[in-house]
Biopython code that builds the backbone (N, CA, C, O; Angstrom):
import numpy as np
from Bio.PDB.StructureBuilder import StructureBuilder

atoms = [
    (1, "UNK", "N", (-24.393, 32.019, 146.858)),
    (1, "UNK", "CA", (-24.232, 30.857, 147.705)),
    (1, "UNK", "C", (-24.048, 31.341, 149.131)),
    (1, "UNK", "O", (-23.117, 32.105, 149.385)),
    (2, "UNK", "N", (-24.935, 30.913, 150.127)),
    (2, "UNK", "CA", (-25.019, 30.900, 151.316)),
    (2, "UNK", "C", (-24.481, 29.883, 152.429)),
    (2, "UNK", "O", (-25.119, 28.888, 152.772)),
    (3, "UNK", "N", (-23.409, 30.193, 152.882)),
    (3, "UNK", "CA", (-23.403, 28.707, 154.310)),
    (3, "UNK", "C", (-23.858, 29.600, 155.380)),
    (3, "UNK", "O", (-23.703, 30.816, 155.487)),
    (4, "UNK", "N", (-24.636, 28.502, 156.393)),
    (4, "UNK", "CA", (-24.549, 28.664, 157.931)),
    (4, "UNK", "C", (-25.613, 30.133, 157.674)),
    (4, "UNK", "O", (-25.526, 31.217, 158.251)),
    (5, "UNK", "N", (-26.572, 29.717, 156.637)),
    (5, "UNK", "CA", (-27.359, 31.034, 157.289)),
    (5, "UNK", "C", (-29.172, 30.257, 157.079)),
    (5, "UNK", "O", (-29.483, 29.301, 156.369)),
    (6, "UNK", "N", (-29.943, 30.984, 157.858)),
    (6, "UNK", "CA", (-31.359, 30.372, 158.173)),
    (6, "UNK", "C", (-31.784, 30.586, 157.544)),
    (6, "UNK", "O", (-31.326, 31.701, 157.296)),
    (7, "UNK", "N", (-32.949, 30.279, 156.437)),
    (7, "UNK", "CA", (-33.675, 30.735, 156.163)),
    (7, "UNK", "C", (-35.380, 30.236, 156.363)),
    (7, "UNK", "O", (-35.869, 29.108, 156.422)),
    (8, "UNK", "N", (-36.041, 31.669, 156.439)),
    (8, "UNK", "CA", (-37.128, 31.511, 157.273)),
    (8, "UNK", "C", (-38.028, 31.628, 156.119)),
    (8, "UNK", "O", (-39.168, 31.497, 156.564)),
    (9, "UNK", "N", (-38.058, 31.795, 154.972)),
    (9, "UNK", "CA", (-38.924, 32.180, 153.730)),
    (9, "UNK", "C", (-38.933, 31.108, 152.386)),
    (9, "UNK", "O", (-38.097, 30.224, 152.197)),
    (10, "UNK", "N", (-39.517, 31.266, 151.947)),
    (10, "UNK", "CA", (-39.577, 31.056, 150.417)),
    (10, "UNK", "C", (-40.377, 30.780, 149.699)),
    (10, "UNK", "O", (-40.878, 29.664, 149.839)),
    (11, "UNK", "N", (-40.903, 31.737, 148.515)),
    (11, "UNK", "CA", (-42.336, 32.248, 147.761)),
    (11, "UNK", "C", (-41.604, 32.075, 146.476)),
    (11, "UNK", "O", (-40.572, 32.718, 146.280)),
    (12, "UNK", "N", (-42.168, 31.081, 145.411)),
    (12, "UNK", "CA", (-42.313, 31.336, 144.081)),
    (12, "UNK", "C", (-42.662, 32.161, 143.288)),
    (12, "UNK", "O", (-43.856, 32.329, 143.040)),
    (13, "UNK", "N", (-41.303, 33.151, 142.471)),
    (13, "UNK", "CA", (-41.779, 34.116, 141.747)),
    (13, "UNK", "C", (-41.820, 33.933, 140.444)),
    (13, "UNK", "O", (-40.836, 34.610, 140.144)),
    (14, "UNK", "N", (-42.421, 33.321, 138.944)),
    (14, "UNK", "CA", (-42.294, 33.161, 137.888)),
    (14, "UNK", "C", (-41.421, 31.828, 137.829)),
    (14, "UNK", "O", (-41.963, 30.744, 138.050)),
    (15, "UNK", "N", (-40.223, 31.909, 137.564)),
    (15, "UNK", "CA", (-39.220, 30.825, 137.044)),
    (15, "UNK", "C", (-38.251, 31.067, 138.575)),
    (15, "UNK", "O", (-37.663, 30.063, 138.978)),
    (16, "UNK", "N", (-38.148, 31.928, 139.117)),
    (16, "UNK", "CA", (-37.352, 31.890, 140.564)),
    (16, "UNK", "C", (-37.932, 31.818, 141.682)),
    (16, "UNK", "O", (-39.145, 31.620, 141.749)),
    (17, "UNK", "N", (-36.968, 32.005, 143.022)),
    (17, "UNK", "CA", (-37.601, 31.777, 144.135)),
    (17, "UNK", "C", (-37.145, 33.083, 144.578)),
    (17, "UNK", "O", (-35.985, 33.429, 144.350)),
    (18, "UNK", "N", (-37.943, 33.823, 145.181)),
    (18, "UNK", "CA", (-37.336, 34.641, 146.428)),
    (18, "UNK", "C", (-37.628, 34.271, 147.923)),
    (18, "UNK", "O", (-38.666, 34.101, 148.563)),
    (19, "UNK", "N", (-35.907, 34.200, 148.307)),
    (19, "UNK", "CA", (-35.717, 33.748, 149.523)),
    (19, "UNK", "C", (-35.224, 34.706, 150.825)),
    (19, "UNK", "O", (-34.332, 35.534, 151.004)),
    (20, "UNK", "N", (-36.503, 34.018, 151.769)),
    (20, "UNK", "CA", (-36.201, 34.872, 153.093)),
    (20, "UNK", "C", (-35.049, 34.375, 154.000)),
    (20, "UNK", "O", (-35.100, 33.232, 154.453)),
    (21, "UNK", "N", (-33.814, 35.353, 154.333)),
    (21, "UNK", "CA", (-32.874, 34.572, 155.169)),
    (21, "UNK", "C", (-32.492, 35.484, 156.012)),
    (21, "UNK", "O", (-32.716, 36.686, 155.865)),
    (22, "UNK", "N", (-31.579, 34.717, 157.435)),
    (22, "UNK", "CA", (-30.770, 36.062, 158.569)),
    (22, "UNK", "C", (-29.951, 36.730, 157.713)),
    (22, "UNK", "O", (-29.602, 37.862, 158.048)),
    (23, "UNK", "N", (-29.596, 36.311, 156.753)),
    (23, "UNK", "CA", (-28.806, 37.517, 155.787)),
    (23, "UNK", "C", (-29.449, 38.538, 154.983)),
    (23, "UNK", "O", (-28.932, 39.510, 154.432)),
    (24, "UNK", "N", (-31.015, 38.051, 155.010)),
    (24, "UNK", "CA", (-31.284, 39.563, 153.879)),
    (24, "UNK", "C", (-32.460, 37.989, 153.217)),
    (24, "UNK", "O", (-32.877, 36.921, 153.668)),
    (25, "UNK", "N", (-32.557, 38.855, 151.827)),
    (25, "UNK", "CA", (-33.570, 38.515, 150.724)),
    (25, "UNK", "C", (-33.176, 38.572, 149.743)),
    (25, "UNK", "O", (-32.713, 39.635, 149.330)),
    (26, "UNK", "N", (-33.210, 37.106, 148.748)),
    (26, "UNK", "CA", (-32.200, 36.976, 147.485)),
    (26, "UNK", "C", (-33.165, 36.413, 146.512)),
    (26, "UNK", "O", (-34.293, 36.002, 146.782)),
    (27, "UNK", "N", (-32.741, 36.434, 145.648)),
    (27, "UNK", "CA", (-33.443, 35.678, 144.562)),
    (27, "UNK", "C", (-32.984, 34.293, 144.116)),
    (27, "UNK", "O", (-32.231, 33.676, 144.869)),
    (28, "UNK", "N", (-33.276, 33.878, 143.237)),
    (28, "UNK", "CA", (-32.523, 32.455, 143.157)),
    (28, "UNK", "C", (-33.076, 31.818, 142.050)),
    (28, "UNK", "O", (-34.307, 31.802, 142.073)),
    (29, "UNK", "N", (-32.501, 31.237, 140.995)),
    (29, "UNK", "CA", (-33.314, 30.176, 140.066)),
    (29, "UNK", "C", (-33.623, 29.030, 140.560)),
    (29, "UNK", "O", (-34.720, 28.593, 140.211)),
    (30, "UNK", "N", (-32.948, 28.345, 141.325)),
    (30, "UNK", "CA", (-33.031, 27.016, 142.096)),
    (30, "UNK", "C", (-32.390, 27.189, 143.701)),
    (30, "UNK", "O", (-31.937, 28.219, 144.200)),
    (31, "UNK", "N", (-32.504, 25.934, 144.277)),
    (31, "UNK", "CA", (-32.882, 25.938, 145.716)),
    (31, "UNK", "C", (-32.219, 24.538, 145.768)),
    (31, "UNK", "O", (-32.772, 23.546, 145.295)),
    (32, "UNK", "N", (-30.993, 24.509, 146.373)),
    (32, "UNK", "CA", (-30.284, 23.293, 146.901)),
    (32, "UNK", "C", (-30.432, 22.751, 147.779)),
    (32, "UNK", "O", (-29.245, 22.458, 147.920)),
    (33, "UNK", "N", (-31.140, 22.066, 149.025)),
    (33, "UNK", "CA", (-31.070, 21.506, 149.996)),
    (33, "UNK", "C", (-30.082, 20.866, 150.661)),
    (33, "UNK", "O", (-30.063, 19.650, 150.851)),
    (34, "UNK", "N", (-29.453, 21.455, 150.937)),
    (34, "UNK", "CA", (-27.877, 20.481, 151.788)),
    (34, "UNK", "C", (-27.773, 20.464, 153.138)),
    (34, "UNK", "O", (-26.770, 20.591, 153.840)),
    (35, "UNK", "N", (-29.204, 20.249, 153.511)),
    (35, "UNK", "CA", (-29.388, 20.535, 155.008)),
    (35, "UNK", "C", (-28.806, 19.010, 155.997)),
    (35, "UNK", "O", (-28.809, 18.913, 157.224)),
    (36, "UNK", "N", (-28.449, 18.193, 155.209)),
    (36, "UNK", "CA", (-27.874, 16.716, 155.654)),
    (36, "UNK", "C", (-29.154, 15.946, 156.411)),
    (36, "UNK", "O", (-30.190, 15.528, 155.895)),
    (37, "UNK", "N", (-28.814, 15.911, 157.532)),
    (37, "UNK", "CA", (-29.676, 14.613, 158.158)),
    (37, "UNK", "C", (-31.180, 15.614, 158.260)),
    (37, "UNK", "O", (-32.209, 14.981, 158.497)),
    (38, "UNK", "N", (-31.297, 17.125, 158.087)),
    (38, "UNK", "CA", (-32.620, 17.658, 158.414)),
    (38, "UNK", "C", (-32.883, 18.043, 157.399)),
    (38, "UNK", "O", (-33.415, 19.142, 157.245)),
    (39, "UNK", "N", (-32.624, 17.354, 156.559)),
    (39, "UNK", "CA", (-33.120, 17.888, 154.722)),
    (39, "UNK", "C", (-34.930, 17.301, 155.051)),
    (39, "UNK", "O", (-35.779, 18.136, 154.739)),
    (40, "UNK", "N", (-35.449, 15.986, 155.626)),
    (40, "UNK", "CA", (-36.723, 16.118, 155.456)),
    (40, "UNK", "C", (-37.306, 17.265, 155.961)),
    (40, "UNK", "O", (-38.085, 17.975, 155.324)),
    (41, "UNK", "N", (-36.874, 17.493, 157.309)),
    (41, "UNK", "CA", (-37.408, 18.624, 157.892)),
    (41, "UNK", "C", (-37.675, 19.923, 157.621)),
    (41, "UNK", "O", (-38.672, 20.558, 157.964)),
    (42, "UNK", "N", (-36.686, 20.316, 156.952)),
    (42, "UNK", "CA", (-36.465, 21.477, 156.129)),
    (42, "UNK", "C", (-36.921, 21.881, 155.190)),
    (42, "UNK", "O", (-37.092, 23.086, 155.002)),
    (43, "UNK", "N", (-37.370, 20.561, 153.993)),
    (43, "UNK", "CA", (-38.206, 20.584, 153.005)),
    (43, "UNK", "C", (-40.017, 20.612, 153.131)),
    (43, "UNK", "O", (-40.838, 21.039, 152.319)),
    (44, "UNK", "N", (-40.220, 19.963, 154.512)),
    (44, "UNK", "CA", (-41.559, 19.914, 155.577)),
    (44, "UNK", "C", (-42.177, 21.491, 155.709)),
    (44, "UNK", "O", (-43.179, 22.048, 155.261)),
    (45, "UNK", "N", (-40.748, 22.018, 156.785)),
    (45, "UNK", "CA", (-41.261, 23.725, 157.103)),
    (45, "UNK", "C", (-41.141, 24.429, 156.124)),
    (45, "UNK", "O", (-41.728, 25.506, 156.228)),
    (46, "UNK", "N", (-40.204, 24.133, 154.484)),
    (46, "UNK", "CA", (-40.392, 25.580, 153.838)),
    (46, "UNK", "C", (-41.735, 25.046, 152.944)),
    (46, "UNK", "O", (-41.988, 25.595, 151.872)),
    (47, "UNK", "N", (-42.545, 23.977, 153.440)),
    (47, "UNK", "CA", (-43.787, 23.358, 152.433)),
    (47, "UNK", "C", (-43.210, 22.947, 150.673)),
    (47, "UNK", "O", (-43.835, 23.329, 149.684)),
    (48, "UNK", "N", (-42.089, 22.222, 150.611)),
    (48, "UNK", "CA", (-41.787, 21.564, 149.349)),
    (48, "UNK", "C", (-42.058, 20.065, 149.412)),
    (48, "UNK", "O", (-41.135, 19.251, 149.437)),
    (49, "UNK", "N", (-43.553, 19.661, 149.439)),
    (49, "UNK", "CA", (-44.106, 18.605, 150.131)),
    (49, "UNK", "C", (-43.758, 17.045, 148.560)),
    (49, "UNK", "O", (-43.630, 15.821, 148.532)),
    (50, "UNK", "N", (-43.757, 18.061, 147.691)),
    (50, "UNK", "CA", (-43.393, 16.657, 146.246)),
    (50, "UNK", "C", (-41.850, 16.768, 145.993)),
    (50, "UNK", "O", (-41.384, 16.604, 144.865)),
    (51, "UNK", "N", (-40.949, 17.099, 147.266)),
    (51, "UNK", "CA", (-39.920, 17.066, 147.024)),
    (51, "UNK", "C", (-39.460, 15.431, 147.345)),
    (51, "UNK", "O", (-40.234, 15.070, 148.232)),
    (52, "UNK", "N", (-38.593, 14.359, 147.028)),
    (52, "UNK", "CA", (-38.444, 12.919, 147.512)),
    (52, "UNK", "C", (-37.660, 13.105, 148.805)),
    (52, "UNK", "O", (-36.932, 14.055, 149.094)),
    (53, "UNK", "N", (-37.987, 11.849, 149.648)),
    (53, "UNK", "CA", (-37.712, 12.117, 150.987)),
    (53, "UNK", "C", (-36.136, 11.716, 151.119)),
    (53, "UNK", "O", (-35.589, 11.171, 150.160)),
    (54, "UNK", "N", (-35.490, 11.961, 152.184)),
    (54, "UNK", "CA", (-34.226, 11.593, 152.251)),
    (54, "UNK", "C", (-34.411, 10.387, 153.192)),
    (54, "UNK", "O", (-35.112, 10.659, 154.167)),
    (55, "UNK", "N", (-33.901, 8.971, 153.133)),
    (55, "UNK", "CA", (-33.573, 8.063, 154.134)),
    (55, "UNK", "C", (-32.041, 7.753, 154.717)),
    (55, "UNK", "O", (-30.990, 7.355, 154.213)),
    (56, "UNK", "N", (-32.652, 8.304, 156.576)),
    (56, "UNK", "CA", (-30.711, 7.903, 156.943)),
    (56, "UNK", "C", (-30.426, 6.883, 156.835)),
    (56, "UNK", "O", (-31.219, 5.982, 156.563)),
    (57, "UNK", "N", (-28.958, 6.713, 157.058)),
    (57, "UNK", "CA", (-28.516, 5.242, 157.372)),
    (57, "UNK", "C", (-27.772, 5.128, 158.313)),
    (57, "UNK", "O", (-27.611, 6.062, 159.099)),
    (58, "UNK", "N", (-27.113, 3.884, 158.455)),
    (58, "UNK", "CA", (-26.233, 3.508, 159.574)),
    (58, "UNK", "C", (-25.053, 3.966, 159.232)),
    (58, "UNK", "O", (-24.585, 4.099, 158.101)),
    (59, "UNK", "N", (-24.328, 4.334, 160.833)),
    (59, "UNK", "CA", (-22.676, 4.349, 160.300)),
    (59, "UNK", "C", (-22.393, 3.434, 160.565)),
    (59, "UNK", "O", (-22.948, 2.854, 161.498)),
    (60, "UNK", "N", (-21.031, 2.688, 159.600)),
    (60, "UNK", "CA", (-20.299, 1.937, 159.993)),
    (60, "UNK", "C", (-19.003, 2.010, 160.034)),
    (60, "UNK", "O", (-18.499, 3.013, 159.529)),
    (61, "UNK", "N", (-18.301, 1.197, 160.510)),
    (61, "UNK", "CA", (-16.976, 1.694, 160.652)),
    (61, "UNK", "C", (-16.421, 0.177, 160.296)),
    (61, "UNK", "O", (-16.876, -0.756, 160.958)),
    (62, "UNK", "N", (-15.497, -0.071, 159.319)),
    (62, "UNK", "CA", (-15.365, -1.573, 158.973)),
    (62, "UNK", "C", (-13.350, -1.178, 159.030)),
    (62, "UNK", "O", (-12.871, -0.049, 158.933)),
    (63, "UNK", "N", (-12.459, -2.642, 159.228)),
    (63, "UNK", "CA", (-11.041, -2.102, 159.624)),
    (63, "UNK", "C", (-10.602, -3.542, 158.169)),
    (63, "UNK", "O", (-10.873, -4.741, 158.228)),
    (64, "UNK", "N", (-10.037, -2.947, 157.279)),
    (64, "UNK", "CA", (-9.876, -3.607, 156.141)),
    (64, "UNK", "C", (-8.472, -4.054, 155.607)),
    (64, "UNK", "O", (-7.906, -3.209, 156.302)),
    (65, "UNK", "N", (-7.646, -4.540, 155.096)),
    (65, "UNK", "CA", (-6.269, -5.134, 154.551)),
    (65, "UNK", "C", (-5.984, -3.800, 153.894)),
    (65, "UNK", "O", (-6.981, -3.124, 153.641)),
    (66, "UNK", "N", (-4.904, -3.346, 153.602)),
    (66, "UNK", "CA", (-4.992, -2.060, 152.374)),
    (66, "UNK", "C", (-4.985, -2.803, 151.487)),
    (66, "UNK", "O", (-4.884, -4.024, 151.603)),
    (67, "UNK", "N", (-5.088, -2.211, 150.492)),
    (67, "UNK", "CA", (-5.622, -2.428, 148.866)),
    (67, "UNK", "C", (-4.663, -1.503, 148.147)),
    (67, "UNK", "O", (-4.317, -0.409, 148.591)),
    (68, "UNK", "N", (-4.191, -2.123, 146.799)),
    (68, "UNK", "CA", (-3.301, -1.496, 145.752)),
    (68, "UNK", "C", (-4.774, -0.675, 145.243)),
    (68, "UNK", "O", (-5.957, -0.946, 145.448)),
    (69, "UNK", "N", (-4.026, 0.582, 144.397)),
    (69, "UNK", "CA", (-4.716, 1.538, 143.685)),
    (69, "UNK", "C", (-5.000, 1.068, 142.683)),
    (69, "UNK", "O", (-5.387, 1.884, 141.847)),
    (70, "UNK", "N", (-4.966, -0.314, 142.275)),
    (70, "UNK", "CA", (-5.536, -1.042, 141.095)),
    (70, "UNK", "C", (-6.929, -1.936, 141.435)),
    (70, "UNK", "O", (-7.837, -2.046, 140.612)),
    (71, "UNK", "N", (-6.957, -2.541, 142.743)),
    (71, "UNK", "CA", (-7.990, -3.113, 142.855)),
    (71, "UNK", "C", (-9.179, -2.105, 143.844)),
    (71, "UNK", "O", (-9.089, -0.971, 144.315)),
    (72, "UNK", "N", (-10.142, -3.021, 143.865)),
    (72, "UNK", "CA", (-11.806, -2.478, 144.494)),
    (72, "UNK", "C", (-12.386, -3.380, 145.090)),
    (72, "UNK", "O", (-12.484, -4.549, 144.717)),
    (73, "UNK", "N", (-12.970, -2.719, 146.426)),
    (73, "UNK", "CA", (-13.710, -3.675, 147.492)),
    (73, "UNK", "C", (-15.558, -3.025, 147.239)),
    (73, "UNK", "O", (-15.838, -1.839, 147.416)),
    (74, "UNK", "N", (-16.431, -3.910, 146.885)),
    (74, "UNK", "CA", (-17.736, -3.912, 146.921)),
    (74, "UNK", "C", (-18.609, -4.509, 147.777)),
    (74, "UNK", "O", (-19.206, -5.498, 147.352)),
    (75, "UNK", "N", (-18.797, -4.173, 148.771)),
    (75, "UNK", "CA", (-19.740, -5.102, 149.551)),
    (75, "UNK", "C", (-21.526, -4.454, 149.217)),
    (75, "UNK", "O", (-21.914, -3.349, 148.838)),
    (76, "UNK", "N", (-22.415, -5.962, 149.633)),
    (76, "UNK", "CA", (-23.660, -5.542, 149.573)),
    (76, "UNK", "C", (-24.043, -6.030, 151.088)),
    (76, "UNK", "O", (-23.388, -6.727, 151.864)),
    (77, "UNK", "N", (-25.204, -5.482, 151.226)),
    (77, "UNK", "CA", (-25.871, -5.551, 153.016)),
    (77, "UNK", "C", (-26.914, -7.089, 152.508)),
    (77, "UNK", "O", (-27.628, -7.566, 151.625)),
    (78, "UNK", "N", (-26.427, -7.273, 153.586)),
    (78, "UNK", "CA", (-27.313, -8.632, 153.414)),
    (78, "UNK", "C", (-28.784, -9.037, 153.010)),
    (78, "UNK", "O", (-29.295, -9.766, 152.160)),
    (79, "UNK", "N", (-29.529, -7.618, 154.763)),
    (79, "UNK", "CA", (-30.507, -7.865, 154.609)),
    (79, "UNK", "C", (-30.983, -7.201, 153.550)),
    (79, "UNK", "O", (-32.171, -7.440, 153.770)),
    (80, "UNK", "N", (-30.998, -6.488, 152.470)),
    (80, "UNK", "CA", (-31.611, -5.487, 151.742)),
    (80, "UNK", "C", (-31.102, -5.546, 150.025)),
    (80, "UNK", "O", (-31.858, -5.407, 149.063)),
    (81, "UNK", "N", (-29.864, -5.749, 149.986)),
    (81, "UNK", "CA", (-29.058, -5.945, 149.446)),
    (81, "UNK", "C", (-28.421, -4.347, 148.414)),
    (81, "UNK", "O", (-28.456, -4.135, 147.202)),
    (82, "UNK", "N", (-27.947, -3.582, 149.450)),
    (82, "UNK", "CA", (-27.757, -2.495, 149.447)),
    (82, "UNK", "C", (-26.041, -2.614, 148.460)),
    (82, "UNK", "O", (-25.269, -3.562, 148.318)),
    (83, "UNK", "N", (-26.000, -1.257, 147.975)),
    (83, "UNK", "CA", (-23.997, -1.605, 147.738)),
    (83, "UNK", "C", (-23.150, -0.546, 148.280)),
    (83, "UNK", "O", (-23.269, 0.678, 148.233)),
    (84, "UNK", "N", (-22.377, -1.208, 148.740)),
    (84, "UNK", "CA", (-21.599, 0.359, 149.493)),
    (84, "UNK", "C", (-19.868, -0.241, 149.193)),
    (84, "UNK", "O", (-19.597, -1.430, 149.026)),
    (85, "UNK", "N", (-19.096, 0.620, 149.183)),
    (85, "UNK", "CA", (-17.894, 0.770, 148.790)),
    (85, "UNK", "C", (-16.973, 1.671, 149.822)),
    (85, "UNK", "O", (-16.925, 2.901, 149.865)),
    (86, "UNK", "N", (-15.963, 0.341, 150.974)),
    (86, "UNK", "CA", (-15.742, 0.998, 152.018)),
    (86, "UNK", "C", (-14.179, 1.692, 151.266)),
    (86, "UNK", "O", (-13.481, 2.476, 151.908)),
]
sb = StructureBuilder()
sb.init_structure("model")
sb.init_model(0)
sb.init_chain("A")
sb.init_seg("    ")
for serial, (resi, resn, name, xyz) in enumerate(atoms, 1):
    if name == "N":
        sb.init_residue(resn, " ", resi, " ")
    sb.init_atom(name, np.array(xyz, "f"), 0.0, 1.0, " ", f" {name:<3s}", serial, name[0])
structure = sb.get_structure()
């Protein structure tokens, strides 16, 4: 496991990947993307083109009653009818 490092590579070898990074060259069975808001991008330049796309969203910031540790607030978005749980 790698944080905070680049990587500039990555070639399919059999069942793994070997990956080019500023740290060196590793192998890997799988390949996590946790690149956050540049996960499309990232998946674009290393060419993982049938990977599913990521869509951002809005922040919001909502100011609410507190709530006992027994109950739950569910809201849905109007226009879309999305569910989010502030």
């Amino acid at each position: 496991l790698l944080n905070y490092t680049e990587v500039t590579g990555i070639n399919r070898i059999d069942t793994c990947f070997e990956i080019e990074s500023s740290a060196g060259t590793f192998t890997a069975k799988c390949i996590v993307n946790a690149t956050g808001a540049w996960s499309n991008l990232t998946k674009d330049v290393l060419h993982f083109p049938s990977t599913p796309s990521v869509y951002p969203t809005k922040g919001v910031h909502l100011v609410l009653p507190e709530i006992q540790k027994t109950q739950a607030i569910a809201l849905t978005a109007p226009q879309d009818g999305r569910l989010f749980f502030p």
